[in-house]
C-alpha positions in Angstrom: 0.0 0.0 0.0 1.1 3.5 -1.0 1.5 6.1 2.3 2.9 8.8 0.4 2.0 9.5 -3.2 3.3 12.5 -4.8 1.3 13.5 -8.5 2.4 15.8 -10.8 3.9 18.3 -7.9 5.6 21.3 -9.3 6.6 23.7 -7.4 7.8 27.7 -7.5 9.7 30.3 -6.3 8.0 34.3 -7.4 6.3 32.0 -10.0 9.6 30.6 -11.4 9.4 26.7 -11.1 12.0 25.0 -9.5 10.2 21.4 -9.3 8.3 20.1 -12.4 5.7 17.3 -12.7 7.2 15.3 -10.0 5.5 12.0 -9.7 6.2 9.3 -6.8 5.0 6.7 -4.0 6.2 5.7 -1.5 5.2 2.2 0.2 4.5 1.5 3.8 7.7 1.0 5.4 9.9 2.0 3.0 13.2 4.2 3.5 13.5 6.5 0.6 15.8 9.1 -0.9 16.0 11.8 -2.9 19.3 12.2 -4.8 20.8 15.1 -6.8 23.2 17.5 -7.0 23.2 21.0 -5.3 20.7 23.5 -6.2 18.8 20.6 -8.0 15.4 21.1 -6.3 15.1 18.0 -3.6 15.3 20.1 -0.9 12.6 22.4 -2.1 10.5 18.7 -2.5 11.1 17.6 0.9 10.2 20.9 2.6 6.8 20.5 0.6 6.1 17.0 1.7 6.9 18.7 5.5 4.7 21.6 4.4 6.9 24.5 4.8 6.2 25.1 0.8 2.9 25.6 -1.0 2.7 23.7 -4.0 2.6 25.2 -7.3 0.5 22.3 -8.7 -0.3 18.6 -8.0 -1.4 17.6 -5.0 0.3 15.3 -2.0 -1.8 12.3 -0.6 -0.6 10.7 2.4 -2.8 7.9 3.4 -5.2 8.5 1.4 -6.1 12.4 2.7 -4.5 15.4 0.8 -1.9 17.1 2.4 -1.0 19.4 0.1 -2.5 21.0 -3.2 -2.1 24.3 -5.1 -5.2 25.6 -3.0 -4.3 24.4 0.9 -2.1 23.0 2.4 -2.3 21.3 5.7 -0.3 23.2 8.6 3.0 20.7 9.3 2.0 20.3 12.8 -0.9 18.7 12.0 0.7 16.0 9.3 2.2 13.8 11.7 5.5 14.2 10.0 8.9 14.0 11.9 11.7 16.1 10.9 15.6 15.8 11.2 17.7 18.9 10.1 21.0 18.6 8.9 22.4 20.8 11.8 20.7 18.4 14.4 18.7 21.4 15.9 19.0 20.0 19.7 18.3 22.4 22.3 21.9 23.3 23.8 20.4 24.1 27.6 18.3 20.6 27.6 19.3 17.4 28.4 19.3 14.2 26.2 16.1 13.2 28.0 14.7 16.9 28.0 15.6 16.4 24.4 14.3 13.4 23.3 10.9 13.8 25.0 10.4 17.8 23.8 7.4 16.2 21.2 5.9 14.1 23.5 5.6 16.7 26.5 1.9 16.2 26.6 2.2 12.3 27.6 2.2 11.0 31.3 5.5 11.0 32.7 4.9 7.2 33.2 4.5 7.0 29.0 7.5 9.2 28.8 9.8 7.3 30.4 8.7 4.6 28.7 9.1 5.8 25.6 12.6 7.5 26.6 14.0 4.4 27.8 13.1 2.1 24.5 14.7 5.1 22.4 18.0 5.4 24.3 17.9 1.9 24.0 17.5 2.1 20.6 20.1 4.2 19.7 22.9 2.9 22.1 22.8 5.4 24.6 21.5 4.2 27.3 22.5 6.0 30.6 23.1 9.7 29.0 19.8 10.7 29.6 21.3 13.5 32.1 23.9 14.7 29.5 23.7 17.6 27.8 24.6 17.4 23.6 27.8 19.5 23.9 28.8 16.5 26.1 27.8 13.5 23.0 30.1 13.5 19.6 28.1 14.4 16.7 27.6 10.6 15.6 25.6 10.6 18.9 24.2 13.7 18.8 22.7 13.1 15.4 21.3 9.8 17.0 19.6 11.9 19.6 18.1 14.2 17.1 16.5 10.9 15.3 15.2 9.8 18.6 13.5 13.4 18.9 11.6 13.3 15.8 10.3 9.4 16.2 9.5 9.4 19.7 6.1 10.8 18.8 6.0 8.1 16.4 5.0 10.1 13.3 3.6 8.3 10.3 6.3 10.1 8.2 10.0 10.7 9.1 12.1 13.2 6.6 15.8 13.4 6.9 17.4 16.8 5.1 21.2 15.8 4.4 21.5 14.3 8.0 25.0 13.4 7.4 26.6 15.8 5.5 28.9 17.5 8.5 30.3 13.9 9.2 33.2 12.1 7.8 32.7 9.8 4.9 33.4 6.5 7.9 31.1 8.1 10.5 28.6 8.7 7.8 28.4 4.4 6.4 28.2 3.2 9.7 25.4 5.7 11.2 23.1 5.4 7.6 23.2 1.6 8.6 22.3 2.2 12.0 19.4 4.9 11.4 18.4 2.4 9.0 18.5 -0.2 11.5 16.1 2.1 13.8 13.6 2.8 11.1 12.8 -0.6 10.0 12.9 -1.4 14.1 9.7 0.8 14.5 8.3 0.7 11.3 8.5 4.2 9.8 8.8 5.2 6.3 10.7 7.9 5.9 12.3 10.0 3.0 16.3 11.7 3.1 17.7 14.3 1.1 21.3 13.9 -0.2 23.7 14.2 -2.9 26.0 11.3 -1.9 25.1 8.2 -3.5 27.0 6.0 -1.0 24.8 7.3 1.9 21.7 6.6 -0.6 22.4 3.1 -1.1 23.1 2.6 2.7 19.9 3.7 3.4 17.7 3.7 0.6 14.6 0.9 -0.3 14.1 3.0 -3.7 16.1 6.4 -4.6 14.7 9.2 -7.0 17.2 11.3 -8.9 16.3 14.5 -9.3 18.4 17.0 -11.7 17.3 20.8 -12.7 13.8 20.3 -10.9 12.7 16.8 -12.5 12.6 13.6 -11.2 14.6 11.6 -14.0 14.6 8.0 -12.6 12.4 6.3 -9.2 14.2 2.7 -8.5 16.0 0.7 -6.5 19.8 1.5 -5.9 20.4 -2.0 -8.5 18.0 -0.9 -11.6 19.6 3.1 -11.4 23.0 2.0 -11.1 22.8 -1.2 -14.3 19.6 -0.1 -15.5 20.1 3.9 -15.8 16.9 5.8 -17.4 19.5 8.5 -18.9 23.1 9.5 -19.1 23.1 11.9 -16.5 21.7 9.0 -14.4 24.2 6.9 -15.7 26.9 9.7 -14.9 25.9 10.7 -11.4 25.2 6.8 -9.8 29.2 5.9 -10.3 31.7 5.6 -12.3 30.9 4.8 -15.9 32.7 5.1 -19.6 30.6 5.5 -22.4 31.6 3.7 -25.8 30.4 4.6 -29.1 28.1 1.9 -30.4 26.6 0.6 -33.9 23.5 -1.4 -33.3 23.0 -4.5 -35.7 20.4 -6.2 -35.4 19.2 -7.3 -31.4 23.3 -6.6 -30.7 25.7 -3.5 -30.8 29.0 -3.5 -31.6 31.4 -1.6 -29.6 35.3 -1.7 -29.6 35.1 -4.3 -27.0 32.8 -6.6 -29.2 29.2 -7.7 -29.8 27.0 -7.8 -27.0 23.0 -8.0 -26.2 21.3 -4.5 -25.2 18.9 -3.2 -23.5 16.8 0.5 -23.3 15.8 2.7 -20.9 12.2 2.3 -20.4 12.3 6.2 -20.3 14.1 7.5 -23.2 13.1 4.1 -25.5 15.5 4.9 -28.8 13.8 3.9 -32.5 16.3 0.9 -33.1 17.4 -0.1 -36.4 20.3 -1.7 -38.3 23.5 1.0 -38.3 21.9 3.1 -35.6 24.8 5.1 -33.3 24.6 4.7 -30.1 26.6 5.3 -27.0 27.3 2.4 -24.9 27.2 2.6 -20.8 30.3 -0.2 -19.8 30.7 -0.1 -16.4 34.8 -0.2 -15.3 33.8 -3.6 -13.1 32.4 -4.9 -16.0 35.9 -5.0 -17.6 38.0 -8.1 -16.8 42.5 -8.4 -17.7 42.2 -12.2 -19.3 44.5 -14.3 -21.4 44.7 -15.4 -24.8 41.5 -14.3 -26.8 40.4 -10.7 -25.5 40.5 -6.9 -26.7 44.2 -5.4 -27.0 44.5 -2.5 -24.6 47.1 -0.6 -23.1 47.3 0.6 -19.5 47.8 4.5 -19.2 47.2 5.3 -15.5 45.8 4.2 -12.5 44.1 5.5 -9.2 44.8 3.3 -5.5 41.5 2.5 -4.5 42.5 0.2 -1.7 41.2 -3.7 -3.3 41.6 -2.3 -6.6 43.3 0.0 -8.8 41.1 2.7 -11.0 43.1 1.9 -14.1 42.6 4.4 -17.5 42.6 1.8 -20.4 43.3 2.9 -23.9 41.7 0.9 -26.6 42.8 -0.4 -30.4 40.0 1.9 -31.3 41.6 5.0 -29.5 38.9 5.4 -27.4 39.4 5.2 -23.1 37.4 3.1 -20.5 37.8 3.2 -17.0 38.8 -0.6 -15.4 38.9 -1.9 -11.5 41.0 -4.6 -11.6 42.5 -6.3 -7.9 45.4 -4.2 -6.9 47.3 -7.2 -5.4 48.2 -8.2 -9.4 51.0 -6.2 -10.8 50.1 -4.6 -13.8 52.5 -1.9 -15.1 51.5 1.2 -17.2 52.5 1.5 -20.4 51.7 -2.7 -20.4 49.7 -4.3 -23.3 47.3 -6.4 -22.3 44.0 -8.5 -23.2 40.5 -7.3 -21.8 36.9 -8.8 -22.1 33.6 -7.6 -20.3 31.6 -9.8 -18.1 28.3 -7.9 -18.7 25.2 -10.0 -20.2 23.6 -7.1 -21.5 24.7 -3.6 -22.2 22.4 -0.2 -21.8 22.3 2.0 -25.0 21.5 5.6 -25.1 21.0 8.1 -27.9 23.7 10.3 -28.7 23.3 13.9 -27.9 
């Protein structure tokens, strides 16, 4: 069942429009995110889904009921929607407990403590209740600011670049963990950010949004083999692009013949000669013996397990390859290269 559905949603700033015809649900349960780069409209979205932003058009349904259209828009208060900023927002001169229980002030201090003592337990922190934040790293302090917005148990939790301030460790482990705590009580929630790692971490299904329009809705797997466009394909990791001449239900690229698929949202007219441009993904490439595609190694990037390396082809064109850093390839080396991929994606050329 769908608990948030967004439908056609545009929205404006002094009647400029920033977000166009956005279109999305959002299952019960499910952790989403929104994913783009800066200035691309997703925090604009999310603010609207809070209600801090009338919408320009379209209308947002939550459970069925209408929480937003271009004529109302129901106050945020009343939406049952949790909120965590991406400055934490705690209250400096209130404790943890102070903290955590500031939305649930109106409950019996029997139901409070409750409630406090399952979230500290939730969120490993058990026993700082008396603490103030200044006291808490910001790991912990970010935990603290999650149990705050779910302790009233909103039907809704949003999540605006929560760990953007962090470094990129702290940041893997805690997405797992605030995962951990959302699926524990059952809240779907939605998170802003422009860092693909921390999307995949998190994410059930991710929308990437560029220049105000939501260009692909899908799980981390389909937008990362299955891109809808090249800027999708661009922006969800690393990826070389090969030029391409369709024949028949194969294209031929410089590293052979393989099967092809479309993108279901920018379907090209196929034919016999068509030019295309090829998405080959650098893990796809493999270093093998014998039979293969000549290649020459030009340069290569430490990536711990692997080496980045820059590959120049017998057509002249370069790809991108991971290949295990404990084998010892030398630049300048010739060597033999095949792909692993079934099936390729093809995209028109621009």
């Amino acid at each position: 069942m769908s608990v948030l559905e967004l439908k056609s949603v545009s929205l404006a700033f002094d009647e400029q429009v920033v977000v166009e015809s956005v279109s999305l649900k959002l299952k019960d349960g499910e952790i989403a995110c929104l994913l783009g780069p800066s200035g691309c409209g997703k925090t604009t979205l999310l603010r609207a889904i809070a209600g801090f932003k009338p919408l320009h058009s379209g209308t947002i349904d939550f459970a069925g009921s209408i929480l937003s259209s271009s004529s109302k828009t129901v106050p945020p208060e009343n939406r049952r929607v949790g909120m965590v900023f991406q400055d934490f927002a705690l209250f400096p001169h209130l404790t943890i407990a102070e903290n955590i229980c500031f939305g649930i002030r109106q409950q019996s201090r029997k139901e409070k403590s409750h409630r406090l003592s399952e979230l500290l337990g939730l969120i490993g922190l058990a026993g700082s209740e008396d603490k103030y934040p200044h006291e808490l790293s910001g790991g912990q302090q970010q935990r603290v600011a999650l149990a705050r917005a779910i302790a009233p148990k909103p039907h809704l939790l949003l999540l605006d670049e929560p760990f953007s301030s962090m470094d990129v460790e702290l940041r893997a482990s805690l997405a797992k963990e605030i995962r951990s705590i959302l699926k524990h009580e059952k809240i779907s929630a939605v998170m802003v950010t422009h860092d693909q790692h921390e999307a995949f971490s998190m994410a059930d299904r991710i929308g990437v949004i560029n220049e105000g329009s939501l260009l692909q809705w899908a799980t981390a797997e389909d937008l990362y083999h299955s891109p809808a466009n090249r800027f999708v394909a661009r922006f969800v990791g690393n990826s070389n692009f090969l030029n391409g001449v369709v024949t028949g239900d194969k294209v031929d690229t410089a590293l052979g013949r393989f099967a092809f698929k479309e993108s279901e949202e920018e379907p090209i007219a196929v034919a016999d000669g068509l030019q295309v441009k090829v998405l080959i993904r650098p893990e796809y490439i493999r270093k093998c013996e014998g039979s293969g595609n000549p290649a020459t190694l030009l340069s290569r990037e430490f990536r711990g397990g692997y080496y980045l390396y820059t590959v120049s082809l017998h057509s002249g064109e370069e790809v991108q390859a991971l290949l295990p850093s404990l084998a010892n390839f030398q630049l300048g080396e010739a060597v033999r290269i095949t792909l692993i991929a079934d099936k390729v994606s093809i995209f028109k050329i621009d």
